[in-house]
C-alpha positions as CSV (number, residue, x, y, z in Angstrom):
1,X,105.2,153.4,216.9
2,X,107.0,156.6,218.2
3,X,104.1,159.3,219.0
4,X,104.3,161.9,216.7
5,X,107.2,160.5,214.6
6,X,107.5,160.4,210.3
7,X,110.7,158.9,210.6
8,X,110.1,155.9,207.8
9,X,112.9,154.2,209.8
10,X,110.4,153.7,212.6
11,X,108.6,151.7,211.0
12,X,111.1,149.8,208.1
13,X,111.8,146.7,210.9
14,X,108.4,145.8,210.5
15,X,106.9,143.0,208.1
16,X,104.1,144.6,206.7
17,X,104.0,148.0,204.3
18,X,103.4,150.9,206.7
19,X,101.8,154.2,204.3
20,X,101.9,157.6,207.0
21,X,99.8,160.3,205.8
22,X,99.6,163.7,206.8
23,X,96.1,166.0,207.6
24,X,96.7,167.3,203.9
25,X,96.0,164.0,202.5
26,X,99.6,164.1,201.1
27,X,102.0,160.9,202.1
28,X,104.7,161.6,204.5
29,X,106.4,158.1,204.2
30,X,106.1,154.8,203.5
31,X,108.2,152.3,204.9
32,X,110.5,149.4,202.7
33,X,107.6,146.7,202.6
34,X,105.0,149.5,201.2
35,X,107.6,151.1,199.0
36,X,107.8,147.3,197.8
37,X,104.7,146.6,197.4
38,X,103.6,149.1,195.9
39,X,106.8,149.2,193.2
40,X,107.9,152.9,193.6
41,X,110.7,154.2,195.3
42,X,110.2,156.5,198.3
43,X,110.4,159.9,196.1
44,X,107.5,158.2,194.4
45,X,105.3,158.5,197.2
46,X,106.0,160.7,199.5
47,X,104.4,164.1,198.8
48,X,101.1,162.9,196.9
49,X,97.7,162.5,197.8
50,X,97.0,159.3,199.4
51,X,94.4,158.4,196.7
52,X,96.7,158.3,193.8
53,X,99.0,156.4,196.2
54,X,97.2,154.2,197.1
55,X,94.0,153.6,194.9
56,X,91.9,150.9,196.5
57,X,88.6,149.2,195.7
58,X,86.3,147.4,198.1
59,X,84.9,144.5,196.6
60,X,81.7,146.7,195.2
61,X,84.4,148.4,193.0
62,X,83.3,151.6,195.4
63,X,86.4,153.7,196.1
64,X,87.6,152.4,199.4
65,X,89.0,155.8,200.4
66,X,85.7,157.7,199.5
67,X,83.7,155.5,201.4
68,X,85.2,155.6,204.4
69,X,86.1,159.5,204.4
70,X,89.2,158.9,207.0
71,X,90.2,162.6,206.6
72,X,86.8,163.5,207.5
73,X,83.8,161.7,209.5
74,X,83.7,161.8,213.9
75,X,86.4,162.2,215.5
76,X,85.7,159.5,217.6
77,X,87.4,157.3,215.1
78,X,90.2,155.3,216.3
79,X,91.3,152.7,213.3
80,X,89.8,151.2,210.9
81,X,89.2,147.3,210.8
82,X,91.7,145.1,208.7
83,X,89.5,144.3,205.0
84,X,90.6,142.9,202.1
85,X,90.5,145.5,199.2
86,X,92.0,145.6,195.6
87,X,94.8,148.1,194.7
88,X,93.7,148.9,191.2
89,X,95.9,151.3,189.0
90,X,95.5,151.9,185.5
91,X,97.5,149.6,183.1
92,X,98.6,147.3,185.6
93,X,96.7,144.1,187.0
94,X,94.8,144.4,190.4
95,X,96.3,143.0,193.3
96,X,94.4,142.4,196.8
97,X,95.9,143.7,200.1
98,X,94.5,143.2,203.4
99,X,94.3,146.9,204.7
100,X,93.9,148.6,207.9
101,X,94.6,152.4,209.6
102,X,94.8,153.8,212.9
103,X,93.7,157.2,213.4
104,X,96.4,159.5,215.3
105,X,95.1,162.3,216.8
106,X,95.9,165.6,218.3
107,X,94.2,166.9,221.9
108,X,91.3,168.0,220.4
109,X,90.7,164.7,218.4
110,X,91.4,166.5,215.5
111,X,93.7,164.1,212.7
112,X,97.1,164.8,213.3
113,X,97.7,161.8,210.3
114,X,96.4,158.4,209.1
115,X,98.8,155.2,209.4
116,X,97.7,152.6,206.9
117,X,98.8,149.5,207.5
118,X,99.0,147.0,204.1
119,X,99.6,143.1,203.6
120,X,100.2,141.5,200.5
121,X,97.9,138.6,200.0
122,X,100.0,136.8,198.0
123,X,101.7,134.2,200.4
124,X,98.3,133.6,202.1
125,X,97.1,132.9,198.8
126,X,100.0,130.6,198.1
127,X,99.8,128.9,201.3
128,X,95.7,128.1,201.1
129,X,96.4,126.5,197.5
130,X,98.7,124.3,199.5
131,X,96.3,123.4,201.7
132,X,93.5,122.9,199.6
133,X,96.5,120.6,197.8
134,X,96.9,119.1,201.0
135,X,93.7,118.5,201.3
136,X,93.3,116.6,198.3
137,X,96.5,114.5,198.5
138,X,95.4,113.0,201.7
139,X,91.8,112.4,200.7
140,X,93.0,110.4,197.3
141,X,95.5,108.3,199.7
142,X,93.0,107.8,202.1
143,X,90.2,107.0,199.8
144,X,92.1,103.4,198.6
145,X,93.1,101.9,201.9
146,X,89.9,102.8,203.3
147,X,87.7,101.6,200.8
148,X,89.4,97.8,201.1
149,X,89.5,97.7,205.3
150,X,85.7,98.9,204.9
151,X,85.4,96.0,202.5
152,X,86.8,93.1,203.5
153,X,85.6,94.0,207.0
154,X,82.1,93.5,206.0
155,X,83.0,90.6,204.0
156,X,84.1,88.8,207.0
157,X,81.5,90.3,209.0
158,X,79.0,88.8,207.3
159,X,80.3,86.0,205.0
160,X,82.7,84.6,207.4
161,X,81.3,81.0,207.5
162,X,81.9,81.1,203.2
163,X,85.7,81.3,203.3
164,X,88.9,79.2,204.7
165,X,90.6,79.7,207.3
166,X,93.6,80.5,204.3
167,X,91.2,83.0,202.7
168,X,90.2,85.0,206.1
169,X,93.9,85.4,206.9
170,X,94.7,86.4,204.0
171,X,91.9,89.5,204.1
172,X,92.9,89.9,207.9
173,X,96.6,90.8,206.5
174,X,95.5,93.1,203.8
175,X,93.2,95.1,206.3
176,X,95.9,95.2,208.7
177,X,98.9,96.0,205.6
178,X,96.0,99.2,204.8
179,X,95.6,100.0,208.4
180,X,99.4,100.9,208.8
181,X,99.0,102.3,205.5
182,X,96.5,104.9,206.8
183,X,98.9,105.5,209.7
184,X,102.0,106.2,207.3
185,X,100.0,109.2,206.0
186,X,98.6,110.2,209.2
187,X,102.5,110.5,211.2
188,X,103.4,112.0,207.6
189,X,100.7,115.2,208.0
190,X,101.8,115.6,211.7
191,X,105.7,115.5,210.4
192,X,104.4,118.1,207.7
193,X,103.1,120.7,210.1
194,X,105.9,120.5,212.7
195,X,108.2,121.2,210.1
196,X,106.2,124.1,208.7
197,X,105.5,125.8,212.4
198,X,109.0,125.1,213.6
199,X,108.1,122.5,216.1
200,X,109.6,119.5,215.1
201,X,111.0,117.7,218.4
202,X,114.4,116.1,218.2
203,X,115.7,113.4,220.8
204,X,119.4,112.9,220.3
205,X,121.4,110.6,221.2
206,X,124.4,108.7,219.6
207,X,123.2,107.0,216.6
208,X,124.7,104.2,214.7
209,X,123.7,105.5,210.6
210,X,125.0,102.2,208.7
211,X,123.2,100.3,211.5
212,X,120.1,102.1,210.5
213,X,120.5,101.5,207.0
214,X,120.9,97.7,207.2
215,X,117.9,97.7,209.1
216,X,116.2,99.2,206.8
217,X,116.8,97.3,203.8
218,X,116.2,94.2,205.7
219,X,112.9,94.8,206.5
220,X,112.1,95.6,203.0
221,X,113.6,92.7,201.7
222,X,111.6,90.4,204.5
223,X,108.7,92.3,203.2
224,X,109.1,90.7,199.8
225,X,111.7,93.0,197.9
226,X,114.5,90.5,196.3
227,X,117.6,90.9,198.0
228,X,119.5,91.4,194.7
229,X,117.6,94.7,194.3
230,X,120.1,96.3,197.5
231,X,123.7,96.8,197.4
232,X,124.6,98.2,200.8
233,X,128.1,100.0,201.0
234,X,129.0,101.5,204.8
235,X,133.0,102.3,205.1
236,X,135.0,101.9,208.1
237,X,135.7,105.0,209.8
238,X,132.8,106.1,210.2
239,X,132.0,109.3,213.1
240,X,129.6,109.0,215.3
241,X,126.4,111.4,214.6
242,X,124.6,112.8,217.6
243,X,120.9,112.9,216.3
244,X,117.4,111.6,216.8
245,X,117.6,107.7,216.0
246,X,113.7,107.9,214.9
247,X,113.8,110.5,212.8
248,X,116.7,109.7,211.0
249,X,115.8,106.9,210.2
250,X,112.6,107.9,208.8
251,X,114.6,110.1,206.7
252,X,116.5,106.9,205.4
253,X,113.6,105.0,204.6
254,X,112.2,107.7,202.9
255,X,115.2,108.2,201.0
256,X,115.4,104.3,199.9
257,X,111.8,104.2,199.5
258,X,112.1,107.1,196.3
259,X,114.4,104.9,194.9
260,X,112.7,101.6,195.0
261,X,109.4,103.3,194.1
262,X,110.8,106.2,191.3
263,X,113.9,104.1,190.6
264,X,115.1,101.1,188.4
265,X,117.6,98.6,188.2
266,X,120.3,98.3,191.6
267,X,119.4,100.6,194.8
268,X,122.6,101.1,196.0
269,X,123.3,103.0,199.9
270,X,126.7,104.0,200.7
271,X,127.7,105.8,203.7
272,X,131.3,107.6,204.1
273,X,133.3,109.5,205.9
274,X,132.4,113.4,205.4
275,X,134.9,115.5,207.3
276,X,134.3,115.1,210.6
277,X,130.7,113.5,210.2
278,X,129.5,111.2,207.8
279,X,128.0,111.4,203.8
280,X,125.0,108.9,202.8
281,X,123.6,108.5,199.4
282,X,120.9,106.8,198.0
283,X,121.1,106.0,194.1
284,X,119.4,103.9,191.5
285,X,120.1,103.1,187.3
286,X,116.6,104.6,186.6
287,X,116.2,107.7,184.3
288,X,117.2,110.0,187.1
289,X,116.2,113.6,187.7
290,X,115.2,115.6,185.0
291,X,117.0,119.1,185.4
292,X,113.7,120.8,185.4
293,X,112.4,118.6,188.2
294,X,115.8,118.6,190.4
295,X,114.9,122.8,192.2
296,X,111.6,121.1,192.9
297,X,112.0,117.4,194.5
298,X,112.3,118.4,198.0
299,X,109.1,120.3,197.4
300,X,105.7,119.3,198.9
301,X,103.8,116.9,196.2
302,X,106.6,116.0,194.7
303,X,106.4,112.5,193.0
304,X,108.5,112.1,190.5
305,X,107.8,110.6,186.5
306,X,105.6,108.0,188.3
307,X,102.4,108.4,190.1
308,X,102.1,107.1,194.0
309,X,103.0,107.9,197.3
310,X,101.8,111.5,198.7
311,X,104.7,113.1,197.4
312,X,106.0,114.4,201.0
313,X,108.9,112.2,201.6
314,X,111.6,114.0,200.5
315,X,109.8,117.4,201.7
316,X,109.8,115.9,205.3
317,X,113.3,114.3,205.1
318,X,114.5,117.6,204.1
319,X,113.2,119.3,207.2
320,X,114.8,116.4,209.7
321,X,118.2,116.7,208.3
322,X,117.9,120.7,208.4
323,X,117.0,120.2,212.1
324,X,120.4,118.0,212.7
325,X,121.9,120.7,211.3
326,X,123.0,118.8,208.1
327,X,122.5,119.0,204.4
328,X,120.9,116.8,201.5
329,X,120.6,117.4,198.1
330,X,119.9,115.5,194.7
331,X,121.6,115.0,191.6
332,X,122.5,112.1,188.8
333,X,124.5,109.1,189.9
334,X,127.3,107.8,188.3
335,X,125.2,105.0,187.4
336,X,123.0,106.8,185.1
337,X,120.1,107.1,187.5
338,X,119.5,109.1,190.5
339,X,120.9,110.4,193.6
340,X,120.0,111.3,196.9
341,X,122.1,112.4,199.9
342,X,122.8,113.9,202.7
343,X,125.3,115.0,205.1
344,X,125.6,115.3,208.9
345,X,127.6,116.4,211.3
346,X,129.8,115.1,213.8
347,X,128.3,113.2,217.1
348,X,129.3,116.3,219.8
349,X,125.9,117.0,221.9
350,X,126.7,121.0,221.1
351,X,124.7,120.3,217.8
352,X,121.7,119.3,220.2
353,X,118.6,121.5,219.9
């Protein structure tokens, strides 16, 4: 803040709506984030009294401006603490703002003018239904795993002598199938929020993509899936990508793992030549992507016509192939169903992070 400056453009740079009101009660300015929030342009505002302005209400419905008489009151005043208050005009709905103001004052401690800051509520409010979301994706995929390690735990615990040695193996291996189950969703939440705060680490190196891919679908079909489910296409020619060999390919088992799980029919993975970098796609012959459904499936929570799964997969694949500085996007295959793809670039280290 520039002392003794009404110059809106001091204060346009910053993120939250800036009101600056004179002695006389009357608004000198507001900056672009109050003008916004508040829907009026700046010869609108400027010039009225603060209380037609800006009506609030605390959450007694008491006039928030009468109560706290900032025109008036000691002079010892300095700001007033941030609270959340309702901005409630007449023939519009309320909408809550967190609000706070500073007191400037001249020499004699006398107001000079009032700098209410306002926040729009409506991203925290957006962001705690996510996590209340969160919060209840994890404890439904929780809640199955744990409930059969607890249970066949304490069946072997104290029934051990009942059952073959066939039988206890068998039990062991579920346990142990839920145990990495549990620790799926556990690197998944840890994925979610490095993405989200902008800490997601990279480690690159050269990696070898169709190498990846094979890998991947031979683990699933060692882990039961019939081998006539894959069809696994990788071009010669392919450029060598400089990325984190982990992470990517937890991006292609995610990608494969849709398929097999939203998917019908052939899951076919095909990686090209893309410029000077490489193209993978994942399809299936399911129903594909409805068009309603396609802005929204590298959303959190999003699973798809069939239930299962937490629904961040494609939200965290997303975010890895954003931090290689690639692209991936979704659309219907030529075989009817689904597809899923993205692109990277070229293996140079100058697209290291």
């Amino acid at each position: 803040m520039l002392e003794g400056s009404h110059d809106t453009a001091v204060y346009d740079d910053l993120p939250d709506g800036v009101v600056v009101v004179g002695a006389d009660r009357l608004v000198v300015s507001a900056n672009s984030a109050a003008r916004r929030i508040l829907g009026a342009g700046a010869g609108a505002v400027t010039g009225r009294p603060l209380a037609d302005v800006l009506p609030l209400v605390d959450p007694q419905g008491r006039d928030w401006w009468a109560c706290t008489d900032p025109f008036g009151g000691l002079r010892s005043r300095i700001r007033q603490p941030e609270r959340l208050l309702t901005l409630s005009r007449p023939g519009e709905p309320d909408r809550f703002l967190l609000v706070t103001a500073s007191y400037v004052r001249r020499p004699d401690r006398s107001l000079e003018r009032l700098v209410v800051s306002l926040r729009d509520t409506s991203a925290r409010s957006r962001q705690e239904r996510s996590g209340a979301e969160l919060v209840s994706v994890v404890a439904h995929e929780l809640r199955s795993p744990l409930t059969s390690v607890k249970g066949f735990t304490h069946t072997l615990l104290t029934k051990w002598d009942r059952f073959t040695d066939e039988q206890r193996l068998h039990m062991l291996a579920t346990v142990n199938s839920d145990a990495d189950r549990v620790t799926r969703l556990i690197t998944e939440l840890l994925d979610v929020s490095r993405i989200e705060t902008g800490r997601l680490e990279l480690h690159k190196q050269v990696v070898d993509v169709g190498a990846i891919v094979r890998r991947d679908v031979a683990g699933r079909v060692a882990a039961g899936e019939q081998p006539d489910r894959f069809v696994v296409h990788i071009e010669d020619g392919i450029g060598e990508v400089w990325g984190d060999p982990d992470k990517l390919a937890q991006v292609v088992g995610n990608l494969v793992e849709n398929a097999v799980r939203h998917g019908d029919g052939t899951v076919t993975v095909t990686v090209v030549p893309d410029g000077k970098g490489l193209r993978l796609d994942v399809t299936d012959q399911g129903d594909g992507i409805t068009a309603e459904a396609l802005p929204r499936i590298f959303t959190k929570f999003w699973r798809g016509s069939r239930r299962g799964g937490t629904g961040l997969g494609l939200y965290i694949a997303k975010g890895i192939v954003d931090a290689h500085d690639g692209t991936i996007d979704a659309g219907a295959a030529a075989t009817g169903g689904a597809r899923v793809g993205f692109s990277l670039p070229d293996g140079t280290p100058s697209f290291a992070r």
